[in-house]
N, C-alpha and C positions, 0 to 999 in steps of 0.2 A: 469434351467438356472438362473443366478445369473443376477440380474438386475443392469444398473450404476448408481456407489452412483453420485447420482445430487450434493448433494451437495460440495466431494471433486472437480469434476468437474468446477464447479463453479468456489471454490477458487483456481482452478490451473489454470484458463480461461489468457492467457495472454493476457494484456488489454495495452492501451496508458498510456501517463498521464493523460489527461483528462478524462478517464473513470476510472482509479484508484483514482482520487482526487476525483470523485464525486461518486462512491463507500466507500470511505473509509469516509467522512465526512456522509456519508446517517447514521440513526440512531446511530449516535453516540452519549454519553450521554453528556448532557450539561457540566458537571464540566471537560470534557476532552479539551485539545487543541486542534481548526480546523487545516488543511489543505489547505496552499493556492498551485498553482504553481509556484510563485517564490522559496518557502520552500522546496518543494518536487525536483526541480533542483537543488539546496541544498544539498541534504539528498543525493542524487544519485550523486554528484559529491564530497562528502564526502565518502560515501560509494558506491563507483566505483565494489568492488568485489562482491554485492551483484546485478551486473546488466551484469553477463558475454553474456548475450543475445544482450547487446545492449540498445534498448530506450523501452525492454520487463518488465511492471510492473506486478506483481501478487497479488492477497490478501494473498494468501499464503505465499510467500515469504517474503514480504513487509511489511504487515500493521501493526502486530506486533515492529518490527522493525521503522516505521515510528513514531508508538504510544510510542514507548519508545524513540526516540533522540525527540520528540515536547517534551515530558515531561520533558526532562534533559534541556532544554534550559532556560534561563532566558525569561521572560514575554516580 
């Protein structure tokens, strides 16, 4: 019997926004952009088709995606 991978599990866990922003800011490395939730209301009302669930965040989905529009933005 094949055991479940914990960890895709994890990053498919569909989470609020406040467990996604404080997922996503947890060990991140210093020289990167945080995450606040004004930014992330933001991100999600910019990119409306990456949220067809709703007010549903993912690591999976998201955080990538989140780490790349903090880094396109201006300081």
């Amino acid at each position: 019997m094949k055991l479940p991978d914990v960890d895709r599990l994890y990053s498919e866990k569909e989470r609020s926004l406040t467990d996604f922003l404080q997922l996503y800011n947890a060990n991140l490395p210093l020289t990167f952009k945080r995450a606040s939730a004004p930014l992330l209301v933001e991100f999600k009302d910019t990119h409306a088709d990456a949220f067809k669930g709703g007010e549903v965040w993912s690591l999976d989905l998201h955080r990538k995606k989140v780490m790349d529009w903090l880094s396109s933005r201006p300081v």
